[in-house]
LUMPA-206198 format. One record per residue (C-alpha): residue number from 1; residue in one letter; x, z, y. Coordinates in steps of 0.2 Angstrom, whole numbers, padded with zeros to 4 digits. Example, Ala and Ser with C-alpha at 12.3 -4.5 7.8 and 13.67 -1.06 7.14 Angstrom:
% residues 2
r kemar->1&vexmi->a&c1->0062&c3->0039&c2->-0022
r kemar->2&vexmi->s&c1->0068&c3->0036&c2->-0005
//
This chain:
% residues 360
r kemar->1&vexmi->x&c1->-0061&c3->-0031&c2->0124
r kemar->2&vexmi->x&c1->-0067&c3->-0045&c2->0136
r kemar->3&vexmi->x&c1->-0074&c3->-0062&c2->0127
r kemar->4&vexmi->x&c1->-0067&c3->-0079&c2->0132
r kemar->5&vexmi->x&c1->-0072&c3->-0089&c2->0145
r kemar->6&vexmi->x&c1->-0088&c3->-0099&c2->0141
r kemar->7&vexmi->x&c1->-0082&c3->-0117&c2->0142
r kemar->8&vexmi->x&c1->-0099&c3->-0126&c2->0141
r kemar->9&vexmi->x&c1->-0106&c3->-0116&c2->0152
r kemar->10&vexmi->x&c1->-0091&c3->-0117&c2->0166
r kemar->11&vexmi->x&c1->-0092&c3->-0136&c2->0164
r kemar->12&vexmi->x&c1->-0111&c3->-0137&c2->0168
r kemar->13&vexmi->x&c1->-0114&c3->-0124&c2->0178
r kemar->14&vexmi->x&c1->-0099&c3->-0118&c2->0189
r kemar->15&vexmi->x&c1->-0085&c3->-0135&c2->0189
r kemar->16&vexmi->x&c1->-0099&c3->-0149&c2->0189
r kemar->17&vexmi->x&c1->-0115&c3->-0139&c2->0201
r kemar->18&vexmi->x&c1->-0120&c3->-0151&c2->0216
r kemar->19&vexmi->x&c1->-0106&c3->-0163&c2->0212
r kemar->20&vexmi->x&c1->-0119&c3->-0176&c2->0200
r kemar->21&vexmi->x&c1->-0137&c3->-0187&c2->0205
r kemar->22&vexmi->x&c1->-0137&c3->-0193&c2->0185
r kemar->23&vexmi->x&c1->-0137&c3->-0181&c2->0171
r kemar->24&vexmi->x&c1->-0133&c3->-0187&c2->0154
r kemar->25&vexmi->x&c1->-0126&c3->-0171&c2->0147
r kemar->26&vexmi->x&c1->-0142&c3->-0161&c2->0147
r kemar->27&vexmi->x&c1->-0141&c3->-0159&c2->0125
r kemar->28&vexmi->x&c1->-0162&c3->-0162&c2->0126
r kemar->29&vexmi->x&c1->-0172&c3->-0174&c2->0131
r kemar->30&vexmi->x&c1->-0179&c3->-0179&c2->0149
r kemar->31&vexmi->x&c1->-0185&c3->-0162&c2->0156
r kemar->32&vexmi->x&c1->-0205&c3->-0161&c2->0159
r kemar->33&vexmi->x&c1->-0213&c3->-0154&c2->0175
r kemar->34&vexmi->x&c1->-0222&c3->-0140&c2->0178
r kemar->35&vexmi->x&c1->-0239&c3->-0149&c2->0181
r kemar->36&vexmi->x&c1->-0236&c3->-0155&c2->0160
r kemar->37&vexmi->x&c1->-0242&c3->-0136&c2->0157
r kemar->38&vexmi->x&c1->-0259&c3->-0128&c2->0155
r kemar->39&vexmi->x&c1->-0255&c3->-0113&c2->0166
r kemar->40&vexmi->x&c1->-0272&c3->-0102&c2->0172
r kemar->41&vexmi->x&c1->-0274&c3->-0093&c2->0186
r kemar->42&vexmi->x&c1->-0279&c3->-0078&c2->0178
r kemar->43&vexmi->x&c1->-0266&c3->-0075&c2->0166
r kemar->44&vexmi->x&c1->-0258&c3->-0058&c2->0167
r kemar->45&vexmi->x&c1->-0241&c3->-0053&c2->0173
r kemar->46&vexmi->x&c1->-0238&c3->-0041&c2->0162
r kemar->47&vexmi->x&c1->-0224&c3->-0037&c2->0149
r kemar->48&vexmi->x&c1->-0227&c3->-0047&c2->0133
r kemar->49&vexmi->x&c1->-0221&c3->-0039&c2->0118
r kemar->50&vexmi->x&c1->-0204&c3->-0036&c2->0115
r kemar->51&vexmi->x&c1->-0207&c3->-0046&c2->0098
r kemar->52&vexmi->x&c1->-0219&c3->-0060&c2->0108
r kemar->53&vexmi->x&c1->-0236&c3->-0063&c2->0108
r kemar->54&vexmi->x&c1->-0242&c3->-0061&c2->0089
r kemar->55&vexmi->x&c1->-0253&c3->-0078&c2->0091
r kemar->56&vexmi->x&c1->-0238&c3->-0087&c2->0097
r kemar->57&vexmi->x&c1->-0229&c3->-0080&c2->0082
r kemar->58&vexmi->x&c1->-0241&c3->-0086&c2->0072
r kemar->59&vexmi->x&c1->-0242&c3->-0103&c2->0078
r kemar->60&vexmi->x&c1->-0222&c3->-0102&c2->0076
r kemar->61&vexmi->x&c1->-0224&c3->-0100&c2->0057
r kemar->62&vexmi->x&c1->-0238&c3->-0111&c2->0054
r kemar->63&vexmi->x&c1->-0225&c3->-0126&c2->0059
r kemar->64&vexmi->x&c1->-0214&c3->-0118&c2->0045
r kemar->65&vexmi->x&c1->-0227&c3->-0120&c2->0032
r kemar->66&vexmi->x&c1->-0236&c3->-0102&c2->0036
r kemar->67&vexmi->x&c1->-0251&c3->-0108&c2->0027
r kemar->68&vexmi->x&c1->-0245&c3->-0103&c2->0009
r kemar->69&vexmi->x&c1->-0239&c3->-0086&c2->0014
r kemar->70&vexmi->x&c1->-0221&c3->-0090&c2->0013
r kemar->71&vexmi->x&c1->-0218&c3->-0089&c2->0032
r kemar->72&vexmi->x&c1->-0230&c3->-0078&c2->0043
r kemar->73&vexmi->x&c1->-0230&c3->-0071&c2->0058
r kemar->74&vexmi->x&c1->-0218&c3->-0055&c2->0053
r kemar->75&vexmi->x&c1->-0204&c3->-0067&c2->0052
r kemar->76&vexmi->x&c1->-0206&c3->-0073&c2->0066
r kemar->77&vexmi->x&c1->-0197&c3->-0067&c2->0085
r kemar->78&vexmi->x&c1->-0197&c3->-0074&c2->0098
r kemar->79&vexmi->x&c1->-0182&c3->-0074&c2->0110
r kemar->80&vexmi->x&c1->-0174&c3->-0080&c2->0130
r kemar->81&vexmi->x&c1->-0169&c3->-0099&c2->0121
r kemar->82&vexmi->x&c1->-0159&c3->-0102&c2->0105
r kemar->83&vexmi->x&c1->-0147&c3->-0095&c2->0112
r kemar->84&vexmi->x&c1->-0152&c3->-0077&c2->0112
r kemar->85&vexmi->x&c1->-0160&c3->-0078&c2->0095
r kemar->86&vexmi->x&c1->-0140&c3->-0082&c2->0090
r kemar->87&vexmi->x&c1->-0133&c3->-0070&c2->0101
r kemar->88&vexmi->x&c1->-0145&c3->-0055&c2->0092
r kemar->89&vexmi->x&c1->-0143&c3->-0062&c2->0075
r kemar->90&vexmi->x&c1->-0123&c3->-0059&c2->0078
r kemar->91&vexmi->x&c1->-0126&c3->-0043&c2->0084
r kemar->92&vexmi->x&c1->-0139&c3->-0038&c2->0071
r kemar->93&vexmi->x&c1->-0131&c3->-0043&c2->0056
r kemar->94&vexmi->x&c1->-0113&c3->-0044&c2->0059
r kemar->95&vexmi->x&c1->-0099&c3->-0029&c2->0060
r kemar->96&vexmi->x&c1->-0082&c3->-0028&c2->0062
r kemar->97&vexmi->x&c1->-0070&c3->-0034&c2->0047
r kemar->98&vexmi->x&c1->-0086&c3->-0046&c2->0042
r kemar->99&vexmi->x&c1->-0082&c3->-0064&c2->0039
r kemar->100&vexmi->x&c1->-0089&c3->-0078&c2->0047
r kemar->101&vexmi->x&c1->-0088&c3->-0095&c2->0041
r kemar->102&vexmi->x&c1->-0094&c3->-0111&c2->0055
r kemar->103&vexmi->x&c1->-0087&c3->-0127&c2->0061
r kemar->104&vexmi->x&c1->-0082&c3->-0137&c2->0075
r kemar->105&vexmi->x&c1->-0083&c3->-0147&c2->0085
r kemar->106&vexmi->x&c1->-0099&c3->-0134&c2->0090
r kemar->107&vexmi->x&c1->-0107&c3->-0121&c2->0100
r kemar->108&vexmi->x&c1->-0093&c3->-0108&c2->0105
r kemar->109&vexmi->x&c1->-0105&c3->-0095&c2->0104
r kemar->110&vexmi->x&c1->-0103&c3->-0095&c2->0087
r kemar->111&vexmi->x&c1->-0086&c3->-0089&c2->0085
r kemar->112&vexmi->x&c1->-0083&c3->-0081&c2->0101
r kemar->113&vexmi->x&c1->-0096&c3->-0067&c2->0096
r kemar->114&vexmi->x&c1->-0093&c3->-0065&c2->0082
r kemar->115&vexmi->x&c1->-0073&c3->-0061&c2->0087
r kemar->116&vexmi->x&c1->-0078&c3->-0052&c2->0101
r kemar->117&vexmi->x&c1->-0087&c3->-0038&c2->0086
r kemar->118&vexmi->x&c1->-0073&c3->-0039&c2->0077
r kemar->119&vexmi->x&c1->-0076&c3->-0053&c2->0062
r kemar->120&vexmi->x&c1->-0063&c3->-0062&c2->0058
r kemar->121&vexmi->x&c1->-0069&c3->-0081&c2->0060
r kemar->122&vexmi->x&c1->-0065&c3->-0096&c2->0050
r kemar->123&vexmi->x&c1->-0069&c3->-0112&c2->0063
r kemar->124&vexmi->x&c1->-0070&c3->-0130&c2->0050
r kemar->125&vexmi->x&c1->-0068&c3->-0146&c2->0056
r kemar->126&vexmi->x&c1->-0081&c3->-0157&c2->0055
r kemar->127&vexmi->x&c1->-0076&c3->-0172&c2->0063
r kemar->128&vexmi->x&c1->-0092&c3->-0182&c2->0071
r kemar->129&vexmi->x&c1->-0095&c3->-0197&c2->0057
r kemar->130&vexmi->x&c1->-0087&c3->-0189&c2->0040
r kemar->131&vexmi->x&c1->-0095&c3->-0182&c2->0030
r kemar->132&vexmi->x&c1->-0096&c3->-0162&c2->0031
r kemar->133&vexmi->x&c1->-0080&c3->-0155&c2->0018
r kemar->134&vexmi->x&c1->-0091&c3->-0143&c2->0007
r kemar->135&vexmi->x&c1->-0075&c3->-0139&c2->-0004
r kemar->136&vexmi->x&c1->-0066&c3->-0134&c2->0013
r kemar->137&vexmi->x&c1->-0080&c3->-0121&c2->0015
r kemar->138&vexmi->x&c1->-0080&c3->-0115&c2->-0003
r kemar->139&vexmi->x&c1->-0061&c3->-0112&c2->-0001
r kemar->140&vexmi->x&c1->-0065&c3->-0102&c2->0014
r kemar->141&vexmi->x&c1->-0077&c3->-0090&c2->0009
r kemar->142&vexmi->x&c1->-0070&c3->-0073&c2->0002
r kemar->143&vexmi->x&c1->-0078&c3->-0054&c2->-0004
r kemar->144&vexmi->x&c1->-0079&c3->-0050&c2->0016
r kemar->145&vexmi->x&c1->-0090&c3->-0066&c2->0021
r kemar->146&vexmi->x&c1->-0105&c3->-0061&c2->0025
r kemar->147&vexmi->x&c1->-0113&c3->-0074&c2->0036
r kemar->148&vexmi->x&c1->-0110&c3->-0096&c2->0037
r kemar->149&vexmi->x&c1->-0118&c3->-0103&c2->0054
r kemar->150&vexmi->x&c1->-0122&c3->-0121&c2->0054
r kemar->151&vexmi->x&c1->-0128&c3->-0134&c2->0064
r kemar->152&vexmi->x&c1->-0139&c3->-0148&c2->0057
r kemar->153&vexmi->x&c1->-0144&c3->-0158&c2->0065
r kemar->154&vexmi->x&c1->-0127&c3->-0154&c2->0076
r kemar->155&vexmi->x&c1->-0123&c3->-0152&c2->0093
r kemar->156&vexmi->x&c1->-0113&c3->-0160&c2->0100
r kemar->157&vexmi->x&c1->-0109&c3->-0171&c2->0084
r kemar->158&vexmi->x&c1->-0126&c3->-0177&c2->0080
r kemar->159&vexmi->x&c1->-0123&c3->-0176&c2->0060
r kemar->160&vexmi->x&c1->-0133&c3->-0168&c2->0047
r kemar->161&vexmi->x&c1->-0129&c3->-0159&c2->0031
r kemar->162&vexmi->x&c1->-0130&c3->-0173&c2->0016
r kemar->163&vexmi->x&c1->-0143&c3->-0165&c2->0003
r kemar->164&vexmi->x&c1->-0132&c3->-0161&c2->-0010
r kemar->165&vexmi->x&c1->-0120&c3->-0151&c2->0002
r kemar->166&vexmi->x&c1->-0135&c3->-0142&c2->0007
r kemar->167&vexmi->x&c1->-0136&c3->-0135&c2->-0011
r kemar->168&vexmi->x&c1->-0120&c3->-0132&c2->-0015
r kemar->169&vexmi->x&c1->-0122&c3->-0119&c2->0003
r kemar->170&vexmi->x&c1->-0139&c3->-0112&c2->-0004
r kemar->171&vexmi->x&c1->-0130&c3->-0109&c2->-0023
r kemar->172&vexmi->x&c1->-0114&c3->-0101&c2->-0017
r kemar->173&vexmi->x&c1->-0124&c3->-0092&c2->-0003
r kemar->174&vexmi->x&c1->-0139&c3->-0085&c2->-0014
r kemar->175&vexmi->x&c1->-0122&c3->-0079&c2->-0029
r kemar->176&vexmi->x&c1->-0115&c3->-0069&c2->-0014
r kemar->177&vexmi->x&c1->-0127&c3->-0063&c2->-0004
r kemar->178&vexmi->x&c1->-0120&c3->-0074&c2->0011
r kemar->179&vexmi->x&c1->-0132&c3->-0075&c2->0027
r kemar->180&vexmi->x&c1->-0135&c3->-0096&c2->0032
r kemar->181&vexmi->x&c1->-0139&c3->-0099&c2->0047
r kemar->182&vexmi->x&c1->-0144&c3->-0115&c2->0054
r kemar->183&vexmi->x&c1->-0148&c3->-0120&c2->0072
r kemar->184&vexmi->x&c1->-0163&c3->-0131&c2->0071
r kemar->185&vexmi->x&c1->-0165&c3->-0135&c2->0088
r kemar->186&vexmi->x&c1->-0168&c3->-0154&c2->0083
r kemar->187&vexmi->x&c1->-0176&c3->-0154&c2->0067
r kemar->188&vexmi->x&c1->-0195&c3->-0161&c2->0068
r kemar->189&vexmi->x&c1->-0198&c3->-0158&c2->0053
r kemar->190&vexmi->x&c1->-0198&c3->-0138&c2->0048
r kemar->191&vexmi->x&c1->-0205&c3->-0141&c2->0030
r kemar->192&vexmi->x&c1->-0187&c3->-0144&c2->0028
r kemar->193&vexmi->x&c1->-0179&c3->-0129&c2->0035
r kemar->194&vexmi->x&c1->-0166&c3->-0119&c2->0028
r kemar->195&vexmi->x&c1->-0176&c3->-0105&c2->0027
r kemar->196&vexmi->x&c1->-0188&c3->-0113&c2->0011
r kemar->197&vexmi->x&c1->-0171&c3->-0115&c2->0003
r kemar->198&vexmi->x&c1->-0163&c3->-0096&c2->-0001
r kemar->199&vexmi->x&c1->-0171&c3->-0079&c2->0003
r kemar->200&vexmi->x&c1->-0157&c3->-0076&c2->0016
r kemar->201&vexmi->x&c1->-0159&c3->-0092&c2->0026
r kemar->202&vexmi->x&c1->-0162&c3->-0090&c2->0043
r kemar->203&vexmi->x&c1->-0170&c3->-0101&c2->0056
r kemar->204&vexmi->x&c1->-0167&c3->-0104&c2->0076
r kemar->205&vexmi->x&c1->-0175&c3->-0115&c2->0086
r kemar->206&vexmi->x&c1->-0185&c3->-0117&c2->0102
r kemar->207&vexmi->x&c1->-0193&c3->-0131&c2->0116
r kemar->208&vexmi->x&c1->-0177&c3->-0134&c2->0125
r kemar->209&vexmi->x&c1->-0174&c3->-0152&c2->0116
r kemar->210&vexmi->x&c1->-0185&c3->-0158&c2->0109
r kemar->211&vexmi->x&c1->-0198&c3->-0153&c2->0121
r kemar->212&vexmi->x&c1->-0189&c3->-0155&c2->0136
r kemar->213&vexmi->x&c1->-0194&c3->-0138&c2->0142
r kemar->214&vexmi->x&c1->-0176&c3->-0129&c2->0145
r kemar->215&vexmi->x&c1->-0182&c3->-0120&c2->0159
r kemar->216&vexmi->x&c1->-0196&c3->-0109&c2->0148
r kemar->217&vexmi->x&c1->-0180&c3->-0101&c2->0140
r kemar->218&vexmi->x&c1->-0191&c3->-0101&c2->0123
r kemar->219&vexmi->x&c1->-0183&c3->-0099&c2->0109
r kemar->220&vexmi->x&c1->-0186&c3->-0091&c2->0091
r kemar->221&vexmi->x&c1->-0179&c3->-0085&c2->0076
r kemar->222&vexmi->x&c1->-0189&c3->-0085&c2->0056
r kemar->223&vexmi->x&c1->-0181&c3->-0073&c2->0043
r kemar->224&vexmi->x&c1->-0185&c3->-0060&c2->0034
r kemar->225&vexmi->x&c1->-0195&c3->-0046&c2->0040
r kemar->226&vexmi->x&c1->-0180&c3->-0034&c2->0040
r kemar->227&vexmi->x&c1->-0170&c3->-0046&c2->0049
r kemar->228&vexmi->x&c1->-0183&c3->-0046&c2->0060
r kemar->229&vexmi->x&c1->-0185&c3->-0029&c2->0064
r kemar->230&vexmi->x&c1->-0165&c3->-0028&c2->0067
r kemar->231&vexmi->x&c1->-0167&c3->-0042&c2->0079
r kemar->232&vexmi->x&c1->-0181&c3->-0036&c2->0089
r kemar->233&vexmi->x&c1->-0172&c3->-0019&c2->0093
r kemar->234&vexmi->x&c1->-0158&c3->-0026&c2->0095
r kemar->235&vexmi->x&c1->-0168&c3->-0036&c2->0109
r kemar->236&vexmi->x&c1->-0176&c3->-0020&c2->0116
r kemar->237&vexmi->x&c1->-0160&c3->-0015&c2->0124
r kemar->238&vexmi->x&c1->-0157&c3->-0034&c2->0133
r kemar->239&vexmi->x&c1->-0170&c3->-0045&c2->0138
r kemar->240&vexmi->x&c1->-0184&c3->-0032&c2->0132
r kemar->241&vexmi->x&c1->-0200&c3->-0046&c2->0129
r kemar->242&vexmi->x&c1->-0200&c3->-0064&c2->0136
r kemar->243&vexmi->x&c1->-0212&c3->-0069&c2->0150
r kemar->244&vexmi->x&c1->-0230&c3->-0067&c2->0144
r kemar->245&vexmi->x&c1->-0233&c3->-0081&c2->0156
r kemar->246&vexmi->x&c1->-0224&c3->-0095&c2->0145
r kemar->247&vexmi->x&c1->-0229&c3->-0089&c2->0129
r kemar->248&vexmi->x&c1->-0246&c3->-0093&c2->0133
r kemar->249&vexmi->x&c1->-0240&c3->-0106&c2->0140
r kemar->250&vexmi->x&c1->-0230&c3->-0110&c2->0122
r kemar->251&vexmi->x&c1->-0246&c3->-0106&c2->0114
r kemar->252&vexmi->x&c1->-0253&c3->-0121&c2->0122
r kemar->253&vexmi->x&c1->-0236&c3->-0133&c2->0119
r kemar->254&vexmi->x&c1->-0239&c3->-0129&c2->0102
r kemar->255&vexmi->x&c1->-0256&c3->-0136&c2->0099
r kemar->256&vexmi->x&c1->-0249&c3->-0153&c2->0106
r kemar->257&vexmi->x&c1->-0235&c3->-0153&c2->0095
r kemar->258&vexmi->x&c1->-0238&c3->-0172&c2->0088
r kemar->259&vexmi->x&c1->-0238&c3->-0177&c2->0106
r kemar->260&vexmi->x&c1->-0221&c3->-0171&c2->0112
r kemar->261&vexmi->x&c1->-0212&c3->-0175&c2->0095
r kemar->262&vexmi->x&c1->-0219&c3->-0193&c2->0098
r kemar->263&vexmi->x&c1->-0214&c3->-0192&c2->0116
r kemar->264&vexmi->x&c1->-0197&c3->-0187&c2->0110
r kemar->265&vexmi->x&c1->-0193&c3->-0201&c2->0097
r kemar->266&vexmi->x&c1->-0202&c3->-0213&c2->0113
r kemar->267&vexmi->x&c1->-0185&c3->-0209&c2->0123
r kemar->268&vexmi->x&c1->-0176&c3->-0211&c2->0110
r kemar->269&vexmi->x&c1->-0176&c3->-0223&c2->0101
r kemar->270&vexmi->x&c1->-0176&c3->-0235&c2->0118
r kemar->271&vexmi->x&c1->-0161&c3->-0223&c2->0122
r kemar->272&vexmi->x&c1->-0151&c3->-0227&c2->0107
r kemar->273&vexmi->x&c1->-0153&c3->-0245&c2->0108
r kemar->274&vexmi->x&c1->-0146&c3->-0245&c2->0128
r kemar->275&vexmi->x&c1->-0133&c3->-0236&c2->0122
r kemar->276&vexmi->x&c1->-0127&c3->-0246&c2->0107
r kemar->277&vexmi->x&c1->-0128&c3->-0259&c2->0118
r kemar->278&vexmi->x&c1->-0114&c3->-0252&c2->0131
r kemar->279&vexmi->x&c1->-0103&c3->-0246&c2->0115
r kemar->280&vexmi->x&c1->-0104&c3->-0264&c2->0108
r kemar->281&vexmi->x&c1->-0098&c3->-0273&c2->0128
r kemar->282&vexmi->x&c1->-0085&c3->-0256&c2->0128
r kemar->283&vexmi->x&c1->-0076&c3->-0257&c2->0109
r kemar->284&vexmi->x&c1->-0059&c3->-0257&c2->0117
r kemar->285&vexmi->x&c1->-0062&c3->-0241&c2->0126
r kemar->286&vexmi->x&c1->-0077&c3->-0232&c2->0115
r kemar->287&vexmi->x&c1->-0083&c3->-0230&c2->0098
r kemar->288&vexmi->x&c1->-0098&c3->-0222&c2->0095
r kemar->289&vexmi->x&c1->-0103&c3->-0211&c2->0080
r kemar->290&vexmi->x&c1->-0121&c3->-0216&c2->0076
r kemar->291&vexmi->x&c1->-0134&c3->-0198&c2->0080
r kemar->292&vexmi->x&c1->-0146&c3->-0195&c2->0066
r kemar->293&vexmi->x&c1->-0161&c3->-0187&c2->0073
r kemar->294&vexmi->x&c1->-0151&c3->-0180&c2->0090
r kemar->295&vexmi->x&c1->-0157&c3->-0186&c2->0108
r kemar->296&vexmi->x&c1->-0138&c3->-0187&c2->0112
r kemar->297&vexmi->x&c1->-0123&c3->-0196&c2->0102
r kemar->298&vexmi->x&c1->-0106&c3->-0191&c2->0101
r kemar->299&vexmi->x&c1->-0094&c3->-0206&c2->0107
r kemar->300&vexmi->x&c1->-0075&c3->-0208&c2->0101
r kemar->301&vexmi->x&c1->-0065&c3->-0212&c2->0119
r kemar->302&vexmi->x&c1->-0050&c3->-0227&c2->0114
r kemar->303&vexmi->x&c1->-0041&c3->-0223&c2->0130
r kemar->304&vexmi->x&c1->-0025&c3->-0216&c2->0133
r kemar->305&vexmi->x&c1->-0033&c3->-0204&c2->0147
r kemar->306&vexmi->x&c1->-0041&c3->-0187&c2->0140
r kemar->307&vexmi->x&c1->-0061&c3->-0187&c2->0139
r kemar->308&vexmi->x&c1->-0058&c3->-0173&c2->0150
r kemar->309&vexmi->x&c1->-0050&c3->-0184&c2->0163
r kemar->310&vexmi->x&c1->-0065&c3->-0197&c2->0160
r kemar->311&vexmi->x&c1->-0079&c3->-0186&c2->0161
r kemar->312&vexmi->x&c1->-0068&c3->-0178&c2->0180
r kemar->313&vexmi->x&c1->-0067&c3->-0194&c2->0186
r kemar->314&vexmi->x&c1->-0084&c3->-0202&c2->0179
r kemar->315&vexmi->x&c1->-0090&c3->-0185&c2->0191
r kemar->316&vexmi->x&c1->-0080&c3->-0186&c2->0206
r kemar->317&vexmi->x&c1->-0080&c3->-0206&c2->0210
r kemar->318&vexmi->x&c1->-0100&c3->-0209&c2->0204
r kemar->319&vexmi->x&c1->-0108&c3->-0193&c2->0203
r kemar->320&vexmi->x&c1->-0114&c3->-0193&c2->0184
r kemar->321&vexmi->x&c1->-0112&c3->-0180&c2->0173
r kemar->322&vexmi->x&c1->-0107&c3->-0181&c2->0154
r kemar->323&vexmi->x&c1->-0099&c3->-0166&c2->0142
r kemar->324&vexmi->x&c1->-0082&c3->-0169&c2->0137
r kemar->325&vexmi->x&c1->-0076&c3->-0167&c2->0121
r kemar->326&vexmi->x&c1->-0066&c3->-0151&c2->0127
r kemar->327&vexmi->x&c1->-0079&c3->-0141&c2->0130
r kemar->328&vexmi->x&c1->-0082&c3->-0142&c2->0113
r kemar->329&vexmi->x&c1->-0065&c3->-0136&c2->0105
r kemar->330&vexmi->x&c1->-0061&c3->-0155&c2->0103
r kemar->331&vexmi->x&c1->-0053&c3->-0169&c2->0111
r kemar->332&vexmi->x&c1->-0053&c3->-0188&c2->0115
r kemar->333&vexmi->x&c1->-0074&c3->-0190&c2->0116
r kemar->334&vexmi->x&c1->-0087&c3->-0188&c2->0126
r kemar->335&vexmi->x&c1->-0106&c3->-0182&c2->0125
r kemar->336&vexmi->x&c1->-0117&c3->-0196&c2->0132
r kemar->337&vexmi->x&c1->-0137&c3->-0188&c2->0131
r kemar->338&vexmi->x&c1->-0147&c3->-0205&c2->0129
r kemar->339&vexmi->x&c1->-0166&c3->-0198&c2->0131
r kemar->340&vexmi->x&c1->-0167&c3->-0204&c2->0147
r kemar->341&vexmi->x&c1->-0180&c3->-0215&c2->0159
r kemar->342&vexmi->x&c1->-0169&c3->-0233&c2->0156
r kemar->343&vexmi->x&c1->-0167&c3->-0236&c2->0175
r kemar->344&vexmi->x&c1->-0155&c3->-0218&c2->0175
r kemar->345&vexmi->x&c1->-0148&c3->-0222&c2->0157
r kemar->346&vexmi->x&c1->-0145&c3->-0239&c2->0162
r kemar->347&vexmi->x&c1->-0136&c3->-0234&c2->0180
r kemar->348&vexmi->x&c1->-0129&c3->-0218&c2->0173
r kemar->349&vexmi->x&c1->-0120&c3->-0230&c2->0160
r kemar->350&vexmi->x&c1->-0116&c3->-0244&c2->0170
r kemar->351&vexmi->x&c1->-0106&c3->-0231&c2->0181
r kemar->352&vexmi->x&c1->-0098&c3->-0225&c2->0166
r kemar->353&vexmi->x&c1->-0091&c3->-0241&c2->0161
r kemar->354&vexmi->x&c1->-0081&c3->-0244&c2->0178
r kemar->355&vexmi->x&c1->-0071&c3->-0227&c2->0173
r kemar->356&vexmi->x&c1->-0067&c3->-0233&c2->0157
r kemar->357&vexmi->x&c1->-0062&c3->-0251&c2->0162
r kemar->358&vexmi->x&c1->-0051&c3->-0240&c2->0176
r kemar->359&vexmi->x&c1->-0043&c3->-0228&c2->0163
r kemar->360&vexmi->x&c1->-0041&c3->-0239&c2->0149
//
């Protein structure tokens, strides 16, 4: 059975490749460069392990809280981006007939895999700006759940889960046995992961975004050690260990944590600020949806044209990229990434106006 086309990734990397000089659809902040790494000259170019290097894994679960036991280096893998980590999750703990609660818009990843096993899928709305439905998902879940995948902080929506709904996830979840996991790609603060709130909580991050390291492809996933153990097999037979070169180098990354988070929030707080700026001279054509914690923001299109039309021509007349709403199994809304230098947000905007003052 063949899986569906991958619509993120056709926008970026097939429909919109060569055709942009500003990028404000990259979902992390601005990318750093190779000479922000402590790279030696005598590293090896060997295989790492196919679980990653064990004082990587430990620094991994010392962010979690690994210093009271709870999390150590066995829960710990380390995979090609998030992205993977997700992929052998779905692989590892899914089979066919499971159930498989997530929402949208989101990642299609996470019910295209799932459907493509054999799991029947139940995709929620969670419209960018209201208040996740946590009654919706209780109504949903059923004696063949076996696994809800979230997104908080979300992409693209830039919401998180209110408190309380956490908990009413964690009680139903922990009653049933259910799998929870939650993309943490954006959280900074990993005291707060799902995985301190139910024995089956799962955890997948990595220094794509909040880094600004995309091009390291390192990701990770913390669970229990037997999901683990499923995870790193399961990875034995695709990417088999990722470089040794940039776990070192991740090693390192690490150790400066407190530097890149605060170079993260130095985009985007500046960021946010630009672009509320343009939403307020634009509340004819745009409303945006205020991020909480994301280096992009989610942004209501008011036009009669499709955000699929916008982001086309936004790409073709001024050669600036942004993610259409489409992409994401929604419509009428764009993507707008704000973590930028202000002389490329600003221009990247500016050209972004003359579309919507065009189509609207």
């Amino acid at each position: 059975m063949s899986i569906s086309e991958y619509a993120i990734q056709q926008w970026l990397f097939d429909e919109a490749r060569g055709r942009y000089d500003i990028d404000l659809a990259e979902s992390g902040v601005q990318f750093r460069l190779l000479r922000d790494l402590e790279i030696q000259p005598d590293w090896e170019l060997d295989y790492s392990l196919d679980r990653g290097r064990p004082q990587l894994r430990g620094a991994i679960a010392e962010m979690y809280g690994g210093h009271d036991g709870a999390v150590s280096a066995g829960h710990v893998a380390v995979t090609h981006g998030a992205q993977e980590a997700l992929y052998l999750l779905y692989r590892t703990l899914l089979r066919a007939g499971d159930h498989v609660v997530t929402t949208s818009p989101g990642w299609q990843q996470a019910w295209e895999v799932p459907r493509h096993i054999g799991c029947d899928v139940t995709v929620l709305p969670w419209p960018p700006g209201e208040r996740f439905d946590i009654e919706a998902l209780l109504r949903a879940l059923g004696p063949r759940t076996r696994m809800i995948t979230l997104n908080s902080p979300g992409n693209p929506s830039g919401c998180v889960l209110d408190p309380d709904d956490w908990a009413a996830v964690m009680e139903v979840a922990a009653e049933r046995g259910i799998w929870v996991v939650n993309d943490e790609e954006y959280l900074l603060d990993f005291d707060k992961s799902v995985v301190h709130r139910h024995s089956r909580a799962i955890s997948v991050s990595g220094l794509s975004k909040v880094f600004g390291m995309p091009a390291l492809r390192l990701g990770w996933v913390v669970a229990a050690g037997d999901v683990i153990e499923g995870v790193v097999n399961y990875k034995r037979y695709t990417t088999v260990s990722n470089s040794l070169v940039w776990e070192r180098a991740a090693e390192l990354v690490l150790q400066r944590r407190a530097e890149h988070v605060d170079r993260f929030r130095r985009l985007v707080e500046p960021g946010l600020r630009t672009l509320r700026d343009f939403a307020g001279r634009h509340t004819d054509t745009v409303r945006l949806v205020p991020p909480q914690g994301t280096p992009f923001a989610w942004v209501n299109t008011l036009t009669e044209a499709s955000s699929r039309d916008i982001a086309e021509r936004l790409l073709e007349q001024h050669r600036t990229l942004v993610m259409p709403a489409e992409v994401f199994g929604a419509e009428k809304a764009l993507r707008v990434s704000f973590a930028r230098p202000a002389e490329v947000l600003e221009e990247g905007l500016e050209r972004l106006g003359k579309v919507l003052a065009d189509v609207g």
